[in-house]
C-alpha positions, 0 to 999 in steps of 0.5 A: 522478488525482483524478477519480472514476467512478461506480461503485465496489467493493471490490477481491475477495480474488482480486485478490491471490490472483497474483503480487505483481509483478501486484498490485503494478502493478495496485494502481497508480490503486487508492483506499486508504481508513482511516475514522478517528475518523468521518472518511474519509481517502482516497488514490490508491495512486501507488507501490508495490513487490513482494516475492516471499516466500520466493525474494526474500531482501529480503522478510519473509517469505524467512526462513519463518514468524515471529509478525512475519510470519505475516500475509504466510504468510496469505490474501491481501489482508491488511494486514501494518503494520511498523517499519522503523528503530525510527521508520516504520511501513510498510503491505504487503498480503498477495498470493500464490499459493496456498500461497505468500508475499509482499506489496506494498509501498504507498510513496506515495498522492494524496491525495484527501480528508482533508487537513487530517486527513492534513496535522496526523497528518503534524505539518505546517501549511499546504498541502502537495503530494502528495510531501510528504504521502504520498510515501514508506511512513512518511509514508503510514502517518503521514498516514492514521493507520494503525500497527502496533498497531492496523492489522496483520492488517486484511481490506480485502477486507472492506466493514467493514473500517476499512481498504480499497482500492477500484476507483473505475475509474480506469485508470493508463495509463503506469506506470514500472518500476525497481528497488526502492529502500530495502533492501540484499539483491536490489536488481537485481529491477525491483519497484517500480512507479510512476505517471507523473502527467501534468500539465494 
């Protein structure tokens, strides 16, 4: 998972100008990076989850437009960062059809540089593998620093942005498909996708 081709680019806004079930999947291998403080922290997106906006009654935005949500209601490629439980921030990427709504869901990360940083944001000590670092949405945001009061409404299409997700050329060849996990409304719909990591 860690290996890095030679080319890189930033993913384009028409990457997550579809559906959100195909960004979502397509996200998978994608590289998100936060410049933090002068230090890059990077990570493989291994996990993520679709929400389709306005026919999807456990999506933000199936209510219509607020304050809280206008991000998923936007141009796509956006970051949309929110609390959940009053204790977790999580980080969603605007993507859309136009003239629609929805988001991804990004729930877990391979870490690839800045561990020590992720490792202290996180309150941990030691050596620590990628589920108990970055596996799961809070623990994400928490690792890379991000939140809601400085990281919401963020372009990462844009190359000066502090946060972005970039195309390195990795290719995830075996991707899991389930049910999304966490929310009580339309939990039947196959959302939340997952890679299949193989080991050496």
């Amino acid at each position: 998972m860690k290996t890095r081709p030679s080319s890189t680019q930033i993913v384009p806004r028409s990457f997550y100008a579809r559906s959100p079930k195909i960004v979502a999947r397509n996200l998978i291998g994608k590289v998100l990076i936060h410049d933090l403080n002068g230090e890059r922290l990077v990570g493989r997106i291994i996990e993520t989850e679709a929400y389709l906006g306005l026919a999807d009654p456990a999506s933000h935005a199936f209510r219509g437009e607020t304050p809280a949500n206008a991000v998923l209601f936007g141009p796509p490629g956006f970051t949309h960062v929110y609390l959940i439980y009053g204790i977790n921030d999580c980080l969603s990427i605007s993507s859309h059809l136009d003239g629609k709504a929805g988001g991804v869901l990004l729930r877990a990360l391979d870490p690839i540089a800045g561990l020590e940083t992720m490792t202290r944001l996180r309150g941990l000590s030691g050596t620590q593998n990628a589920t108990a670092l970055t596996g799961g949405p809070g623990k994400l945001c928490k690792a890379l620093g991000i939140n809601r009061m400085h990281h919401n409404n963020m372009d990462v299409t844009d190359s000066g942005s502090p946060v972005r997700i970039l195309d390195d050329g990795y290719r995830q060849n075996k991707i899991q498909t389930s049910i999304r996990i966490g929310i009580t409304k339309a939990t039947e719909k196959l959302l939340r996708f997952r890679a299949i990591i193989e080991k050496p």
